[in-house]
C-alpha positions, 0 to 999 in steps of 0.5 A: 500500500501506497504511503498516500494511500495509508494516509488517507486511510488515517485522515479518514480514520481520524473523521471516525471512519471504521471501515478505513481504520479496518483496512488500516489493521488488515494492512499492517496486523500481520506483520505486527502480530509477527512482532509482538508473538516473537516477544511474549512468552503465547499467543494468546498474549500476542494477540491480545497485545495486538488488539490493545495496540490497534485499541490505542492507536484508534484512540489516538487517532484523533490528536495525531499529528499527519505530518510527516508520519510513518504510521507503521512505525508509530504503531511499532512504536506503541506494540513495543510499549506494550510489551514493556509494559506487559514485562513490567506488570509481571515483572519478568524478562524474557528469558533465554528459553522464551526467545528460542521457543518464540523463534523456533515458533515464527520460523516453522511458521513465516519461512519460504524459500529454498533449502538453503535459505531455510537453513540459514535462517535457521542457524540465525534463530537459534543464535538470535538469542545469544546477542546483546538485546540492542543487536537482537532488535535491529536484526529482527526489525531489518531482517525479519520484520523487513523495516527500512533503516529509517523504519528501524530508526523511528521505533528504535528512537535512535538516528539512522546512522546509529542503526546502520552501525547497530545493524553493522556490529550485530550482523559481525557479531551474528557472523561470528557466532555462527562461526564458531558453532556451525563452520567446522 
């Protein structure tokens, strides 16, 4: 969809339109959930996350600001709040075994491709874990969820010049993960 097209969907959104706003979820929900379930521990929580982020940003709409809005990343924006929030109610962190488990889940369900490819991100997955968080989340927002570096910039609140070196030391940190457990 067009960015023309999204904000049209949220000026029309904005006046009450229910119809537009429901074209707006059809058109980012998907990789949205994807989002949320790869950082709660079940999908029950991940869906209710995401109708609590769809529930917000509608109650929002009316005082949101047009220019110059991404409103993808402003709805990234207010899933990845959610999820902290979730995390400090329980007063949990996610652990190790959820992210694996998490991971593991979102591949057998979102990969296509080739052999090869399947393999490859399957070795990610299982090291994803084993990266700092900051690294973690630019890799999953460029690579997984397929956000611009700008994207990934305006959800993780940091300049795009940080995110490329972010993206930068966490794909070297990745490669030579991968490296030592997998290259003989």
């Amino acid at each position: 969809m067009e960015l023309s097209e999204v904000l049209g969907l949220v000026e029309q959104a904005r006046g009450g339109d229910k119809q537009a706003f429901g074209q707006l979820y059809d058109e980012h929900a998907r990789r949205l959930h994807r989002f949320i379930q790869i950082r709660l521990p079940n999908e029950t929580q991940a869906e209710d996350l995401l109708q609590e982020t769809f529930l917000k940003a509608w109650l929002a709409l009316p005082k949101l600001k047009l220019e110059g809005l991404n409103f993808s990343a402003w709805l990234y924006k207010i899933a990845r709040n959610l999820v902290n929030d979730h995390y400090r109610k329980v007063y949990r962190t996610p652990t190790s075994e959820d992210i694996e488990e998490h991971m593991e889940l979102s591949a057998e369900q979102n990969i296509e491709g080739d052999l090869d490819r399947v393999m490859m991100l399957e070795k990610v997955r299982e090291v994803l874990p084993k990266l700092k968080t900051e690294y973690r989340q630019v890799i999953e927002l460029r690579f997984i969820q397929e956000f611009s570096v700008i994207e990934a910039a305006e959800i993780l609140n940091r300049s795009q010049v940080a995110v490329r070196l972010l993206q930068y030391r966490a794909l070297q940190r990745l490669r030579n993960i991968i490296n030592e457990n997998y290259v003989a």
